[in-house]
C-alpha positions in Angstrom: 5.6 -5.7 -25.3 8.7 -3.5 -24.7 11.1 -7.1 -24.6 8.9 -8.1 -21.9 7.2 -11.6 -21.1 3.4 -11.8 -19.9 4.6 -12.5 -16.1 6.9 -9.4 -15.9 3.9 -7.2 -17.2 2.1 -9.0 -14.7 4.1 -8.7 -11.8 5.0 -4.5 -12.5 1.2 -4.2 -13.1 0.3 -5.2 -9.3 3.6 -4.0 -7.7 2.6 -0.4 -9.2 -1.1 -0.6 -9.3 -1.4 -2.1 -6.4 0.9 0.7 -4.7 -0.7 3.7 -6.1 -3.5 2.3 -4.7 -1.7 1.6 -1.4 -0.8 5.8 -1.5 -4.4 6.7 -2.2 -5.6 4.9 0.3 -3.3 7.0 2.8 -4.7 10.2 0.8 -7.9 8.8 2.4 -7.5 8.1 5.8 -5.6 11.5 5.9 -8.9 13.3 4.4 -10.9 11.1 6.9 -8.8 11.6 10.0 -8.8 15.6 8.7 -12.5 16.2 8.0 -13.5 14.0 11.6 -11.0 16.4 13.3 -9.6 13.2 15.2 -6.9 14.9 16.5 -3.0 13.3 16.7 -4.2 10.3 18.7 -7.0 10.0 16.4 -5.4 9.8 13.3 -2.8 7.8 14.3 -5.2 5.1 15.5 -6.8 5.9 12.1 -3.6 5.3 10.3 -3.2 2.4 12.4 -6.0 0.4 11.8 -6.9 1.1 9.0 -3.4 0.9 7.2 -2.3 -2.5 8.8 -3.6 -4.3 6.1 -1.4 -2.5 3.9 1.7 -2.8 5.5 0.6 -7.0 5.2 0.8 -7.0 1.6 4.3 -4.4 1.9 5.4 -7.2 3.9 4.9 -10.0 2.4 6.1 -8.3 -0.7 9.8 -8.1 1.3 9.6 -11.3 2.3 8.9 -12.8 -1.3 12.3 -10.6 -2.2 14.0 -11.3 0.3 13.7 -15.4 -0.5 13.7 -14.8 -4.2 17.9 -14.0 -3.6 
């Protein structure tokens, strides 16, 4: 498909899917930290705790490309 091989397809397929649903899951805790009226400190422990499993998988993203080089 498009001169591409089944592990390219693959690997754009979770770097984008997985990263749109990264963003929407911001969108989320932004609508959650909004309609709780948590304030700054509350929506930053929001965004916090509830995105640091995120930035894992961002993470070990950069670290697979930084060792890929």
């Amino acid at each position: 498909m498009f001169g591409l091989s089944e592990e390219q397809i693959a690997q754009l397929g979770l770097t984008v899917g997985v990263g749109g649903f990264i963003l929407y899951m911001f969108f989320i805790i932004f609508q959650l930290a909004r309609e709780s009226k948590a304030g700054k400190f509350g929506t930053f422990m929001l965004f916090l705790v509830l995105g640091f499993g995120m930035l894992g998988f961002i993470a070990k993203n950069i670290l697979v490309w930084l060792l890929h080089i």
